[in-house]
C-alpha positions, 0 to 999 in steps of 0.5 A: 678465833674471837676469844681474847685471852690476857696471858699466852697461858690461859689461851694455851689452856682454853685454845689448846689443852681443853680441845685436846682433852676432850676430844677424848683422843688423850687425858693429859695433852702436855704430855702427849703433845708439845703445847708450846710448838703448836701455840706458837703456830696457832696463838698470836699476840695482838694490842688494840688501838687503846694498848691493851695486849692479849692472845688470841686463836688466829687459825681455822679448825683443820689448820689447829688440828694439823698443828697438833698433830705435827706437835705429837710427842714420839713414843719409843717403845722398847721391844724384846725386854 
């Protein structure tokens, strides 16, 4: 929850895609999750006293992972084909 990144996109990357990825769960997690939704639950922006804005992480372990886990992509599958 320390980290600062400059843009909403690499936070989404490091804070996000990268703990995700390699929890070994999935390979790709834009696919199978919708990033922005849980960025938007779990990033916030900040601006320090001297003006300068970035994104930080402003949520626990178990509340990130509760996040993902709300932003799962349904997978419908068809059967009888």
């Amino acid at each position: 929850m320390g980290t600062k990144y400059s843009t909403r996109d690499e936070a989404i990357e490091r804070e996000i895609v990268e703990p995700i990825e390699t929890s070994g769960v999935v390979k790709d997690a834009r696919a199978e999750y919708d990033v922005n939704g849980i960025a938007g639950e779990v990033l916030e922006p900040y601006v320090t006293a001297g003006n300068q804005y970035y994104w930080r992480r402003t949520v626990d372990h178990d509340t990130f992972w509760q996040s993902v886990a709300r932003h799962a992509r349904l997978r419908l599958t068809r059967g009888g084909d």
